[in-house]
VMD Tcl script that draws the C-alpha trace (Angstrom):
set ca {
  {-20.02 43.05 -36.01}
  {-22.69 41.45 -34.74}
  {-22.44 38.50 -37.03}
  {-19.12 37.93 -36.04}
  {-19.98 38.14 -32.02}
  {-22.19 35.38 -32.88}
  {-19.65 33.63 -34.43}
  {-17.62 34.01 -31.84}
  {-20.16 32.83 -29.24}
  {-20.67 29.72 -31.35}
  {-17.07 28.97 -31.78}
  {-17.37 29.28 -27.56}
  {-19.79 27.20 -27.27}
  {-19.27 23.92 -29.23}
  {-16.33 22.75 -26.88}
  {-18.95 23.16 -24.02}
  {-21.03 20.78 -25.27}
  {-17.75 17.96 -25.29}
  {-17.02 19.20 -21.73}
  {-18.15 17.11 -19.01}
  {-18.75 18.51 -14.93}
  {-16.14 16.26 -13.88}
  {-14.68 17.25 -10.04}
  {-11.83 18.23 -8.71}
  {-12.96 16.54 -5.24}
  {-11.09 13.03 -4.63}
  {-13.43 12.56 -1.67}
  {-15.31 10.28 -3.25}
  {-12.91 8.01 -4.67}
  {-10.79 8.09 -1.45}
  {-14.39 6.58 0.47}
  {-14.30 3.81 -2.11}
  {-11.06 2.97 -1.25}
  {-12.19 3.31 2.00}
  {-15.37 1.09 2.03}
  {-13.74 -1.69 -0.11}
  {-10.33 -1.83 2.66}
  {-13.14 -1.95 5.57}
  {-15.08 -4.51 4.06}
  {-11.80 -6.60 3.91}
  {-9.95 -5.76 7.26}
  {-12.51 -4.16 9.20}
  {-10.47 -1.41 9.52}
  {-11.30 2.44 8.10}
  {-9.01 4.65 6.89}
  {-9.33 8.68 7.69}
  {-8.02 11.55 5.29}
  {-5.86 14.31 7.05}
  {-6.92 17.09 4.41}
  {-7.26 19.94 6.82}
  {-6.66 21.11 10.52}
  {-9.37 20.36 11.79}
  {-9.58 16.85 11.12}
  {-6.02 16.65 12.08}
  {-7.22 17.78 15.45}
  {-10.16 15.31 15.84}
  {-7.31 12.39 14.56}
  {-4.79 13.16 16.91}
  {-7.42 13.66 19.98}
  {-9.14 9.93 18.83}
  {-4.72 8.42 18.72}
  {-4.39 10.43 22.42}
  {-7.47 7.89 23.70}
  {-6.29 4.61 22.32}
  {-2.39 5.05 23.83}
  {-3.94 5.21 27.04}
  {-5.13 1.82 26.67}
  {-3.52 -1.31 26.75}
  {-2.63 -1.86 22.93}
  {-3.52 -4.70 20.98}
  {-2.86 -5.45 17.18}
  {-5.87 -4.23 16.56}
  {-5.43 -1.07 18.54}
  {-2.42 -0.47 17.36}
  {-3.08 -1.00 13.55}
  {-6.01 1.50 14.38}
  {-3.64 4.38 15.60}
  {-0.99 3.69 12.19}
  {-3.58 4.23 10.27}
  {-4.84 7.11 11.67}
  {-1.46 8.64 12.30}
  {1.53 7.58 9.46}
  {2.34 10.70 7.76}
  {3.68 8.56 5.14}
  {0.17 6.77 4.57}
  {-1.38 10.12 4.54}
  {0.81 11.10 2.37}
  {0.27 8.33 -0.34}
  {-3.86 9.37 -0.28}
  {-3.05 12.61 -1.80}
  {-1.95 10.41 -4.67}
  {-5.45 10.27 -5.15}
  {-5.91 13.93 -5.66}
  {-3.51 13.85 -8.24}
  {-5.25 11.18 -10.13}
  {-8.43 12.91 -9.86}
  {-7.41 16.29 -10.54}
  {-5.88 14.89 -13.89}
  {-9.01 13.20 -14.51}
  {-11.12 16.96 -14.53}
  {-8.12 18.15 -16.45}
  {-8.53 15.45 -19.36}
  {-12.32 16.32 -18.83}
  {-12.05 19.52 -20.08}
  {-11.21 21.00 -23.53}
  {-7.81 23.21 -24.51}
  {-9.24 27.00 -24.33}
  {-9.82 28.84 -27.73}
  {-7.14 31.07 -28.85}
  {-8.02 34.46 -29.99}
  {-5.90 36.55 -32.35}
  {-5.51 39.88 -33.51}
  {-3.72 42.02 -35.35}
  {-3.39 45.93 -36.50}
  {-1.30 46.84 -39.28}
  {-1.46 50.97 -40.03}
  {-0.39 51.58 -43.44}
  {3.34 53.05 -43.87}
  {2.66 56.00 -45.78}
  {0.59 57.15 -42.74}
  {-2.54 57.95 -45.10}
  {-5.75 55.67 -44.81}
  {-7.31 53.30 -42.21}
  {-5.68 50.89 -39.79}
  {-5.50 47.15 -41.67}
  {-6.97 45.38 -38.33}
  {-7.16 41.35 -37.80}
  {-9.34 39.55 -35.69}
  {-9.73 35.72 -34.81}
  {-10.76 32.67 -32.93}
  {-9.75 29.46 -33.02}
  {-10.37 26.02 -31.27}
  {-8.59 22.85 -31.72}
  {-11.30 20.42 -33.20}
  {-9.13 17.73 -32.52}
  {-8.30 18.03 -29.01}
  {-12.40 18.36 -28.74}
  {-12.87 14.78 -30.55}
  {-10.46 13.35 -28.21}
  {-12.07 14.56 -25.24}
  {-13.79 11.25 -24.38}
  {-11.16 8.94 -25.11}
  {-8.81 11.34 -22.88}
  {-11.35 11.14 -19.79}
  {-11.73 7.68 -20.36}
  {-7.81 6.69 -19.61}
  {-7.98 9.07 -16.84}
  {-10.68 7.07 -15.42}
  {-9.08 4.14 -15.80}
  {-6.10 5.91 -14.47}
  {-7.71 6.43 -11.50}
  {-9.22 3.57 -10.84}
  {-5.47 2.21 -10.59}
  {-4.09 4.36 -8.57}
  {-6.90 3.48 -6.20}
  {-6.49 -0.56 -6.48}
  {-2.58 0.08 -5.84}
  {-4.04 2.61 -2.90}
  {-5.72 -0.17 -1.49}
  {-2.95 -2.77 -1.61}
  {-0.43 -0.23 0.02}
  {-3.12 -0.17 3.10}
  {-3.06 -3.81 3.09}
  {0.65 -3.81 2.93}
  {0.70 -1.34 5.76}
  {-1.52 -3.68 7.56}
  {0.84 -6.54 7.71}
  {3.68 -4.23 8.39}
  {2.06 -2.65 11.40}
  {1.01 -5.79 12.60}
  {4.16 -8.08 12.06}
  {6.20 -5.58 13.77}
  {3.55 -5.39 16.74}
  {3.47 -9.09 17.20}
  {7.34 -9.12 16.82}
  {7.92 -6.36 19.69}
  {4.88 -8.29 21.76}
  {6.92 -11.30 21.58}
  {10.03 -9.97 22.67}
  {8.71 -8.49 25.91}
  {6.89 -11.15 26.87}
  {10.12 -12.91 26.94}
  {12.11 -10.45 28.62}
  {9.08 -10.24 31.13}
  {10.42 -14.28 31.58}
  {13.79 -13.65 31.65}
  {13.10 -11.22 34.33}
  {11.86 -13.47 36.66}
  {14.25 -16.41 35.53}
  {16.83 -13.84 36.40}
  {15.60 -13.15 40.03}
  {15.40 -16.56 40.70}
  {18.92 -17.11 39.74}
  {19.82 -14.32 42.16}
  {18.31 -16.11 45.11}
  {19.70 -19.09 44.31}
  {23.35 -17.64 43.90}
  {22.62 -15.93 47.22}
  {21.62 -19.46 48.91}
  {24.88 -20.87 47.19}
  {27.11 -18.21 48.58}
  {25.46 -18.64 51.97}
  {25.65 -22.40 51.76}
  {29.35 -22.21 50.49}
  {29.99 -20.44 53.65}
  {29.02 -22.42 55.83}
  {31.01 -25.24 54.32}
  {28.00 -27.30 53.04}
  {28.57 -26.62 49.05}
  {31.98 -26.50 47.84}
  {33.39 -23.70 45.66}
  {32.51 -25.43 41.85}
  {28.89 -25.32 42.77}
  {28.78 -22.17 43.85}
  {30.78 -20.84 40.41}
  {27.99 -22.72 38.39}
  {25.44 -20.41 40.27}
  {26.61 -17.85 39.90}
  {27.58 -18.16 36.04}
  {23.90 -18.87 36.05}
  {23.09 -15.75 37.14}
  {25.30 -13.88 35.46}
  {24.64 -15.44 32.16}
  {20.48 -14.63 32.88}
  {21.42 -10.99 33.36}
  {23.28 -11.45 29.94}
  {20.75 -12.59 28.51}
  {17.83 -10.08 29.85}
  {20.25 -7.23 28.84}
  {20.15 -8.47 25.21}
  {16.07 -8.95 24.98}
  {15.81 -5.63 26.28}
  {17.80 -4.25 24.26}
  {15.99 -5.85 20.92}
  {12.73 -5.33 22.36}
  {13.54 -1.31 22.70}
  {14.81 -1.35 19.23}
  {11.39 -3.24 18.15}
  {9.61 -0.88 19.94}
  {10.85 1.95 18.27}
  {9.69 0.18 14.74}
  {6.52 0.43 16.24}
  {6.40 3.76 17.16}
  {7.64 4.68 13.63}
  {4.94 2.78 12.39}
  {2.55 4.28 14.32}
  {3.69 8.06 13.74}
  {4.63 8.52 17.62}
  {6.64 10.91 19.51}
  {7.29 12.13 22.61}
  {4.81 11.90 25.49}
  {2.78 9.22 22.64}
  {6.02 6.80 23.38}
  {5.01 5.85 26.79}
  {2.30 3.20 25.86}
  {1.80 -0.17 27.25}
  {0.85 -3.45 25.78}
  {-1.34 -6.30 26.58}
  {1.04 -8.56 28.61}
  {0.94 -11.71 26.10}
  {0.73 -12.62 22.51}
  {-3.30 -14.11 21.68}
  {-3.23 -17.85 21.91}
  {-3.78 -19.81 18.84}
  {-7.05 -19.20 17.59}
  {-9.25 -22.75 17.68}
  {-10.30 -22.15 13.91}
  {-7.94 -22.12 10.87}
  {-8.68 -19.69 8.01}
  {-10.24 -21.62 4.83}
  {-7.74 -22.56 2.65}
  {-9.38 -24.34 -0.40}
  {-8.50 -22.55 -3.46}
  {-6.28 -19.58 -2.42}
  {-4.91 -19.19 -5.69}
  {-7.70 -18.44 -7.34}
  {-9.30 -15.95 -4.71}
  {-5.68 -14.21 -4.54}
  {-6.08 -13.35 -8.28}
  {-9.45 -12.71 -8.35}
  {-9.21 -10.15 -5.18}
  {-5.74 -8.38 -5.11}
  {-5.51 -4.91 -5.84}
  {-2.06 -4.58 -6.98}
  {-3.91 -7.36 -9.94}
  {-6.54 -5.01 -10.20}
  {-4.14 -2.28 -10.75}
  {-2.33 -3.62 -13.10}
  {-5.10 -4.99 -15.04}
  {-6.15 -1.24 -15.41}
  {-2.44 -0.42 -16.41}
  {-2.96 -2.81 -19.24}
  {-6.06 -1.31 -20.26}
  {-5.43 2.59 -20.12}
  {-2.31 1.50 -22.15}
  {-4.82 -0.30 -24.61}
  {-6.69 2.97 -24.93}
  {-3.20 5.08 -25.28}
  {-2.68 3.06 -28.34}
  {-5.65 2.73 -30.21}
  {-6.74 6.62 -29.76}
  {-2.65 7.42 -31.13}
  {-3.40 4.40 -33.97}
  {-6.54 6.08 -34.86}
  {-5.31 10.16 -34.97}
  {-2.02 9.48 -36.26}
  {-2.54 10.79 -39.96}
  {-4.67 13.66 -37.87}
  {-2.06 15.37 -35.45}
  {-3.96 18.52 -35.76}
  {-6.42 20.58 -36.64}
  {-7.84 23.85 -35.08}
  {-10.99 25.80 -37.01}
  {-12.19 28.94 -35.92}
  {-13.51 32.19 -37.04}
  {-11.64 35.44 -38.58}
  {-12.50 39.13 -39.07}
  {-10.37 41.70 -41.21}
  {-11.25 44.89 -41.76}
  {-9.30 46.31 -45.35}
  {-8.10 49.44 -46.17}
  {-10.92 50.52 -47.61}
  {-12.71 50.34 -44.20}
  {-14.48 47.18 -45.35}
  {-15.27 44.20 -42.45}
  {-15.04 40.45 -44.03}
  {-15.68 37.51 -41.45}
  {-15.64 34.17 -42.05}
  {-14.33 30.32 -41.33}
  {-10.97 29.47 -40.34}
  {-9.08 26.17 -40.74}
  {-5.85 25.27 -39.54}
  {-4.64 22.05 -40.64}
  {-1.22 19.90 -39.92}
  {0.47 17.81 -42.28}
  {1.85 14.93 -41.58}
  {4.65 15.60 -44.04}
  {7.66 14.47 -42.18}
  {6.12 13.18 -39.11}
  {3.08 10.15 -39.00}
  {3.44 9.42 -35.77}
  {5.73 6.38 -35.91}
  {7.62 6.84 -32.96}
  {4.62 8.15 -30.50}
  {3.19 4.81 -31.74}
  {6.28 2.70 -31.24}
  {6.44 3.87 -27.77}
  {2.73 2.96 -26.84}
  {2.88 0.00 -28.68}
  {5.94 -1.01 -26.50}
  {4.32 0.36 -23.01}
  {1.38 -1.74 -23.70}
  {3.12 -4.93 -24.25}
  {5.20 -4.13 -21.24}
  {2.48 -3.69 -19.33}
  {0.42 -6.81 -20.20}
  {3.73 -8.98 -19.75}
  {4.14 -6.95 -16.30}
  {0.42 -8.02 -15.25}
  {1.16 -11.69 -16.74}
  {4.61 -11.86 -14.30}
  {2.31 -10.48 -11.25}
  {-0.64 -13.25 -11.26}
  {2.34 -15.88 -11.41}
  {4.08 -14.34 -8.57}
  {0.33 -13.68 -6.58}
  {-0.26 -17.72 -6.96}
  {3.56 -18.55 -6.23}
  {3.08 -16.12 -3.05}
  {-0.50 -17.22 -1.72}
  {0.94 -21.17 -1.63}
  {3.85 -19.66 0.39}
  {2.20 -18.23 2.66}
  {-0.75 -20.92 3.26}
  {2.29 -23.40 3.73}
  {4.21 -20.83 6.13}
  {0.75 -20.64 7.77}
  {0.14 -24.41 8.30}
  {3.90 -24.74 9.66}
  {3.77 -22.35 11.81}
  {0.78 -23.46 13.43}
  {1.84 -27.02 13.89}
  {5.04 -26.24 15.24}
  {3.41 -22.95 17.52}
  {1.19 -26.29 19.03}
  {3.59 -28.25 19.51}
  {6.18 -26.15 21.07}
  {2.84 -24.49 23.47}
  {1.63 -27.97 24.34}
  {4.02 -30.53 24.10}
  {7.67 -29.03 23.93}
  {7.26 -26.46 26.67}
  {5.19 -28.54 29.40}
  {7.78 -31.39 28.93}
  {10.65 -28.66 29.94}
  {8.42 -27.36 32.96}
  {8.02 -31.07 34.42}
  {11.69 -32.16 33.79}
  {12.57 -28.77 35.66}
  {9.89 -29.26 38.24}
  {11.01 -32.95 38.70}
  {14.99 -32.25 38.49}
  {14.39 -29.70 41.40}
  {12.81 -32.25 43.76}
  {15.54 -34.44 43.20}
  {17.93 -31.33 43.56}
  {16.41 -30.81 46.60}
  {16.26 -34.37 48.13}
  {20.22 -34.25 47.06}
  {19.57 -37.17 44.42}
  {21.05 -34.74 41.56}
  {24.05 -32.16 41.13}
  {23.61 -28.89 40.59}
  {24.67 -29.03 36.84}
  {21.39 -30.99 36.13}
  {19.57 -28.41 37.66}
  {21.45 -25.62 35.44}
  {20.98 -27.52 32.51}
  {17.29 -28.72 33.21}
  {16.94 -24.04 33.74}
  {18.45 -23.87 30.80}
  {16.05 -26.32 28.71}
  {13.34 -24.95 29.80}
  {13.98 -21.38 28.81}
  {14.82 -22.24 25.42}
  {11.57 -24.46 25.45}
  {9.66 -21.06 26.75}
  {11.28 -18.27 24.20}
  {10.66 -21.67 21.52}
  {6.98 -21.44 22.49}
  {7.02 -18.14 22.25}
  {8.48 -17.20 19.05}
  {6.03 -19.97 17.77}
  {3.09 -18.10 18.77}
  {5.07 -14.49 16.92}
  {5.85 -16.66 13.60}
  {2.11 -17.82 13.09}
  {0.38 -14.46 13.92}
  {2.66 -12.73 11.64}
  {2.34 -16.03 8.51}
  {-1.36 -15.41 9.79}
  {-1.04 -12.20 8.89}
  {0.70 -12.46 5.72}
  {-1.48 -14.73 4.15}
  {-4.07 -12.85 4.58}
  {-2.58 -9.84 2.91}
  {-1.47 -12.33 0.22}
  {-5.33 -13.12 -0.28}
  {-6.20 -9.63 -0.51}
  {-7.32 -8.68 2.95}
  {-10.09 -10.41 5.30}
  {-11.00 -14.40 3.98}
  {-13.67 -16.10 3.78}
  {-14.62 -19.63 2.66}
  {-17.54 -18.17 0.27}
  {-14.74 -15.87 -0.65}
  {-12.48 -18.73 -1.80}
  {-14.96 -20.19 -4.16}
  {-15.35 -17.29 -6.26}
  {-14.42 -18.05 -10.20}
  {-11.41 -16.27 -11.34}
  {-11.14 -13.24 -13.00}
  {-12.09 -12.74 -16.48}
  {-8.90 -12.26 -18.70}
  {-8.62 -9.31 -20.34}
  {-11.01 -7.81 -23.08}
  {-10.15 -9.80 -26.59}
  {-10.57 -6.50 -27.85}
  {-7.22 -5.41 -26.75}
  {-5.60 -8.35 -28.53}
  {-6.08 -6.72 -32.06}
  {-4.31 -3.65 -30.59}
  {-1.60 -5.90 -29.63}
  {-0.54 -7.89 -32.54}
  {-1.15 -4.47 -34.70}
  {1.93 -3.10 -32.46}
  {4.10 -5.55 -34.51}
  {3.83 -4.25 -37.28}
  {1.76 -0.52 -37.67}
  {4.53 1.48 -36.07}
  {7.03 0.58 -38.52}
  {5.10 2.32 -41.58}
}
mol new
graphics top color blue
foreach p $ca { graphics top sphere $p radius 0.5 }
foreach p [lrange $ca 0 end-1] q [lrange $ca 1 end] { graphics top cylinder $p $q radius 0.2 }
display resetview
């Protein structure tokens, strides 16, 4: 017996040496996704894996609501606190934990068997074996190797997602920002409509304004408080976007924002070559270049075991009914009678083509997008300039002007109603301006891949995929139909 215990250890032993020490921890791809999302948005992202970081999270969101929030501030606190968000890093555990899983071998399958003769006379016919599939051992490294490169997708579409997030957090902060600094107008429009329909009312009664003037004031005022009613009401309903954004309830609703929007910045991002620094740095690209390949690998490791489907050695020990111990080599081997792997191949064949064609549509629609949004971008800045420093101080001097002659009784009070009303459709102009290019702003940056830069934009474009895939690709014509 002691031959076959070292058997039996050796038999242990071989997959060992095929087995690599990968880990079950995702902590360390999570900080590249991490490092690479900071480097782009200057913004980090924090992993809510157990209680106590939960704690330290939610005590870090209790210090920035009692601030004034900012974009900034605000994008800080989402990302912190989104259960959703949080919940799309655990893909990342997945990934990892089926990366250790392809890392290790299948576990040997012992046998055994006791067969006491019928007639009750003699010894017991016993069976013993081990066995290991050799094959699943020689595909060991090609398995860990798609899992790698399964991984690394799953972190590139990780780290679009964030970006995503970003411009979602932010667009809907900007759009909420917007809409109470115009109610925060309308407010005050409002009260000065009230004192003027009081002066009307007083003026009608003493008989020096006669009873269509005072009906026009008081529209006016009624139509304000309209008005305020309605951008209230939107703003609350934006503000609630925000706090689902930002994972807030209860007492966490109460915060405040910084009264205005930011004014236009006095520098424009670089936009000389977008196109090809969107290809060369979006992740959901990067993702689905690493699609492409892992379903490259799928292929060729199928093409290349296909006449092999299995085969499982080992080690066996009988003792006979004459009390006699034999031991040696086992080998288990599949045919590939009936089945050769046609369809399995067929299949990859097809998921590799889709992918590539799938990768192909996405750089078309990343350069289509980028030029959108640097056009959006350059609109919305002209027109958020002119509406801030033409349209808008044009309004404020016809009104200013209008009320002197108002005043000095040179012009009815429908001109002054109508010279209001300009110039609080030149001030929510000016201000939905401002919302539009922080949020294209926004948007094109998340169409470039995160944070730009003009040493970015000169970067070369990506290398195409490995011309060693192509051979796997045209073979997919015609190898699966054998």
């Amino acid at each position: 017996m002691s031959s076959f215990r070292k058997v039996c250890a050796l038999a242990v032993g071989v997959p060992l040496v095929f087995m690599g020490c990968t880990t079950t921890d995702p902590q360390a791809a999570f900080d590249g996704v991490n490092q690479t999302v900071s480097e782009r948005t200057g913004t980090h992202l924090r992993w809510m894996r157990d209680e106590a970081a939960a704690a330290e999270m939610e005590q870090e969101v209790d210090g920035l609501l009692r601030t004034n929030l900012t974009a900034h501030s605000a994008l800080t606190i989402a990302l912190l606190n989104n259960r959703s968000l949080q919940a799309k890093f655990e893909e990342i555990g997945v990934s990892q934990a089926e990366l250790a899983q392809a890392s290790r071998a299948r576990n040997p399958v012992i046998s055994a068997s006791w067969r006491p003769p019928l007639n009750g006379r003699g010894v017991v016919n016993s069976d013993y074996g081990l066995t290991q599939n050799l094959l699943d051992l020689l595909m060991l490294p090609a398995r860990k190797k798609i899992a790698a490169r399964q991984l690394d997708q799953i972190r590139d579409r990780l780290a679009q997602q964030v970006l995503d997030f970003n411009q979602e957090v932010q667009s809907a902060f900007y759009t909420f920002q917007a809409r109470q600094q115009f109610a925060e107008r309308l407010a005050i429009i409002v009260e000065v409509n009230e004192a003027a329909a009081d002066i009307a009312r007083r003026q009608f009664e003493a008989g020096n304004l006669n009873s269509l003037e005072l009906k026009n004031q008081q529209l006016a005022f009624t139509q304000s408080r309209l008005d305020l009613a309605k951008v209230q009401a939107e703003a609350r309903a934006e503000r609630e976007k925000v706090n689902r954004l930002l994972g807030l309830w209860g007492r966490q609703t109460a915060w405040q924002v910084t009264e205005e929007l930011p004014a236009l910045p006095r520098e424009e991002l670089s936009l000389d070559d977008v196109e090809a620094a969107a290809v060369t740095r979006r992740f959901d690209l990067a993702a689905s270049r690493n699609e492409v390949v892992a379903a490259a690998y799928a292929y060729n490791l199928k093409q290349n075991t296909r006449y092999l489907p299995g085969v499982d050695i080992g080690v066996s020990s009988e003792r006979d009914v004459d009390g006699i111990w034999v031991l040696g080599p086992t080998l288990d081997l599949e045919i590939p009678l009936f089945d050769q792997g046609q369809p399995e191949l067929a299949k990859l064949g097809a998921r590799y083509r889709q992918a590539r064609r799938q990768f192909e549509a996405l750089a078309v629609n990343i350069r289509s997008e980028v030029r959108a949004a640097r056009d959006a971008l350059l609109a919305a800045r002209d027109i958020a300039t002119y509406s801030n420093q033409v349209l808008l101080p044009q309004n404020q001097q016809l009104l200013g002007e209008t009320l002197l002659q108002y005043n000095a009784m040179q012009m009815g009070n429908y001109d002054l109603l109508l010279a209001k009303q300009r110039e609080q459709q030149a001030e929510q102009a000016a201000i939905e301006a401002l919302r539009d290019y922080w949020i294209a702003r926004t948007r094109l940056q998340t169409a470039l891949g995160g944070g730009f830069t003009p040493s970015l934009a000169s970067g070369a474009t990506p290398a195409p995929l490995s011309s060693a895939l192509r051979p796997s690709a045209s073979r997919t014509s015609h190898e699966h139909q054998h």
